[in-house]
C-alpha positions as CSV (number, residue, x, y, z in Angstrom):
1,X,109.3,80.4,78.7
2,X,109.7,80.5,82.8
3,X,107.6,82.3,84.5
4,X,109.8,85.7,85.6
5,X,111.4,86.4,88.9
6,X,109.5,89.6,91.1
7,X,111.9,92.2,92.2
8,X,112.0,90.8,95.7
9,X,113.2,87.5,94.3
10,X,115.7,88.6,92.3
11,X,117.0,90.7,95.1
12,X,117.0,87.3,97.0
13,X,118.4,85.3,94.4
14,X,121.1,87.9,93.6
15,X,121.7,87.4,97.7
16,X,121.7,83.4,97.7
17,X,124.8,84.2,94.6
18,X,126.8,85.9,96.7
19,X,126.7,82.9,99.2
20,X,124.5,84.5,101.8
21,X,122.3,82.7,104.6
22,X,118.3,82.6,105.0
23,X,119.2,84.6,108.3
24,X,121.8,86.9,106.6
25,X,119.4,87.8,103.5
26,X,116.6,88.3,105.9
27,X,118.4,91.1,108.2
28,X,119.7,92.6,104.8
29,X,116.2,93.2,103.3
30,X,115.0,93.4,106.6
31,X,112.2,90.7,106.4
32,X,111.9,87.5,108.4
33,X,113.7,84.5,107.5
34,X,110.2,82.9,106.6
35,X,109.4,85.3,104.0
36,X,112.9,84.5,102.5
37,X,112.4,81.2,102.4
38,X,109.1,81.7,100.7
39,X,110.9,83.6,98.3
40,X,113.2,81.2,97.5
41,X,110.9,78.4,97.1
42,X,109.0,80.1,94.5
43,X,112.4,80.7,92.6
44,X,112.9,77.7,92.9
45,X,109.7,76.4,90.8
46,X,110.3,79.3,88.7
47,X,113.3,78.1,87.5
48,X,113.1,74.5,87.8
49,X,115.6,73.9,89.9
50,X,116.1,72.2,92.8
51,X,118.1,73.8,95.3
52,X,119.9,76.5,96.1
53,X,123.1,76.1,94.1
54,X,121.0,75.1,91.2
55,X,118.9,78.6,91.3
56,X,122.5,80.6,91.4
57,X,123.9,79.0,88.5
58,X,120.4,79.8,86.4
59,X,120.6,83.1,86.9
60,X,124.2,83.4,85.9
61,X,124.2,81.1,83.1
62,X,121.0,83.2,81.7
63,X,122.7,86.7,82.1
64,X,119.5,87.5,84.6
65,X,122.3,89.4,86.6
66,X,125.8,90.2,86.8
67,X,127.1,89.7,90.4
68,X,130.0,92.3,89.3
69,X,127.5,95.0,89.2
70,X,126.6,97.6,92.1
């Protein structure tokens, strides 16, 4: 079983989804773009995976989160 996502990450991983930049996700949560890419290197060994693209797709193939929702 993978290890699970932190709130933070998923709120990152739900941003990388909707096609958003480092830059973009960090003025949304209003951290610096270092902290998300910290984030998303940890998804990333969380899941597996090795990009970006590849993160997405896990979380949407595994019902983690529905980008249709508020």
């Amino acid at each position: 079983m993978k290890k699970p996502l932190t709130e933070r990450e998923l709120e990152v991983l739900k941003y990388i989804a909707m096609g958003l930049t480092n830059n973009q996700i960090a003025d949304k949560m209003m951290i610096t773009h270092h902290t998300v890419k910290a984030h998303i290197a940890s998804i990333l060994e969380k899941y597996g995976v090795n990009n970006r693209l590849g993160a997405a797709m896990y979380a949407i193939e595994h019902g983690i989160f529905n980008l249709h929702q508020d």
